[in-house]
Structure formats: C-alpha cells, structure tokens
C-alpha positions as semicolon CSV with decimal commas, in nm:
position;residue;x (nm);y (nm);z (nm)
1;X;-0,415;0,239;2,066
2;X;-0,291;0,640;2,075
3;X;-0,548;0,887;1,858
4;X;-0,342;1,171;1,803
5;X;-0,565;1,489;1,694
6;X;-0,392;1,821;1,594
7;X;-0,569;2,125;1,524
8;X;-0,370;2,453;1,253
9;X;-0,554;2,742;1,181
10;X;-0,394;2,836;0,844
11;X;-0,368;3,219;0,693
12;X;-0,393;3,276;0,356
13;X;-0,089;3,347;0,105
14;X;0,036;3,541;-0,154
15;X;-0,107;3,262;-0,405
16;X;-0,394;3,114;-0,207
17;X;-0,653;3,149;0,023
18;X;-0,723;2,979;0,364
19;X;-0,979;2,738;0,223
20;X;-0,728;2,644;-0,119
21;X;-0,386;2,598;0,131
22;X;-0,680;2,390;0,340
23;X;-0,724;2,214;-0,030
24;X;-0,408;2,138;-0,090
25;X;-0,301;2,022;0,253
26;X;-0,521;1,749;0,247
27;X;-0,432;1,652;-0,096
28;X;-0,044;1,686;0,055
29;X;-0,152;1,426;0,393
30;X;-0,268;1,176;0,145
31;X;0,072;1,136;0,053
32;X;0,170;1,090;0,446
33;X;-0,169;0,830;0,496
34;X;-0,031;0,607;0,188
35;X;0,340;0,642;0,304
36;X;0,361;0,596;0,706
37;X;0,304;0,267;0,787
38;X;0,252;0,319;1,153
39;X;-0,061;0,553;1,045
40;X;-0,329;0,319;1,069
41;X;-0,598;0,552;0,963
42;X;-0,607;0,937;0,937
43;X;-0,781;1,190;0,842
44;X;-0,734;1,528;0,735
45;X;-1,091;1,738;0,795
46;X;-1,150;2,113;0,637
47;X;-1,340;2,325;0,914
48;X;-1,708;2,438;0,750
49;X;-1,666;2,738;0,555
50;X;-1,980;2,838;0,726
51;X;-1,847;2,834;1,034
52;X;-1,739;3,090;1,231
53;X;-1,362;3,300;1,140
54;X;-1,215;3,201;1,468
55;X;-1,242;2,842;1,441
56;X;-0,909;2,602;1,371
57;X;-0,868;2,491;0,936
58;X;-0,781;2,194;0,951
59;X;-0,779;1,882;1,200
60;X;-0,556;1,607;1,156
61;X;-0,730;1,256;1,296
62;X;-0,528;0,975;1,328
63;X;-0,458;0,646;1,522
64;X;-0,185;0,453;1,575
65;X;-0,099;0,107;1,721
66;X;0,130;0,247;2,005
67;X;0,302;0,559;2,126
68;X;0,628;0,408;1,915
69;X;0,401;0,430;1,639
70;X;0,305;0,760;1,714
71;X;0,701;0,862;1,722
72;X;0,788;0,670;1,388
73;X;0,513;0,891;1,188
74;X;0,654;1,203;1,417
75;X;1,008;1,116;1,247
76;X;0,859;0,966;0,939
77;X;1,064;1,155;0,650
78;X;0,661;1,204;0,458
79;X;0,528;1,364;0,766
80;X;0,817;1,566;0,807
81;X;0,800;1,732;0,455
82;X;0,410;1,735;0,544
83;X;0,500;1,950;0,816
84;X;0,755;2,177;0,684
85;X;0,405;2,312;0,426
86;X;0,198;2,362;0,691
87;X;0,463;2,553;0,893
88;X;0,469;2,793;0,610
89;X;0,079;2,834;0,662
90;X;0,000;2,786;0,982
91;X;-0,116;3,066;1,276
92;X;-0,172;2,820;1,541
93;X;-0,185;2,455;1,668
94;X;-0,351;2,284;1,928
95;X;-0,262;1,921;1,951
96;X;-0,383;1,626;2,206
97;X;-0,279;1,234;2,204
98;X;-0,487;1,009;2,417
99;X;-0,501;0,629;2,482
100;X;-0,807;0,413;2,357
C-alpha cells in the first residue's frame, strides 16, 4: 500500500479568505474521493485556525493499492481539475509517498 500525503499552504483571494478557499477545497476533493477509483480513502484536513500563521492549509491524506494506483489518480482527469484550483491558491507544497 503507498500513503501519499501532500501539504499547500493557500493565500487568500480577491473573493475569499485562506480558511473559505480551505472550505471549498475540501468540498472540491470530495468530488476527486467519489470519482478516482484507485483512491481508496482520502482525506482532505483544514489546519486549526488556532494554530500558528506559518503552518501548511490543507493536507491531503490518501492511500492507494499500489504506486500504479498512485499514478492513475496523478493522471485521473478529477484530480487534475482538482489541481488546476489549488494551483490558483496555493503558496507552497510539501508532498511525501511512502510504502505501508
């Protein structure tokens, strides 16, 4: 099994703040959890708003059977569209894939 975290520190925009374009990407990866079928879970977690400035958003948590799986959902025409918003909003990403 391949977990495959990635971390985005998001800015705000001209229509919403950090924590609302946090909001609504998570609504937005719902789409990719119910539409990749090589996602076999994820998760899309909002950093505390009581936590400090300089931590990440947003972490993405998500498993998959194999690293093929892990490439499908990279190419997956849902994740891609997933990842065009968050290029719009993002400052940073960190990103790690391991092996169970």
């Amino acid at each position: 099994m391949i977990k495959h975290i990635v971390m985005f520190k998001l800015k705000a925009t001209e229509d919403m703040t950090e924590y609302e374009n946090a909001l609504e990407a998570k609504k937005r990866f719902e789409k990719v959890i119910d539409g990749v079928d090589a996602l076999k879970k994820g998760e899309l977690a909002i950093n505390s708003p009581d936590a400090p400035d300089n931590n990440y958003t947003i972490a993405l948590i998500c498993e998959f059977d194999d690293i093929d799986g892990l490439n499908a959902y990279q190419e997956h025409p849902i994740h891609k569209a997933f990842g065009a918003f968050i290029a719009g909003i993002k400052t940073a990403r960190a990103c790690i894939d391991y092996e169970l």
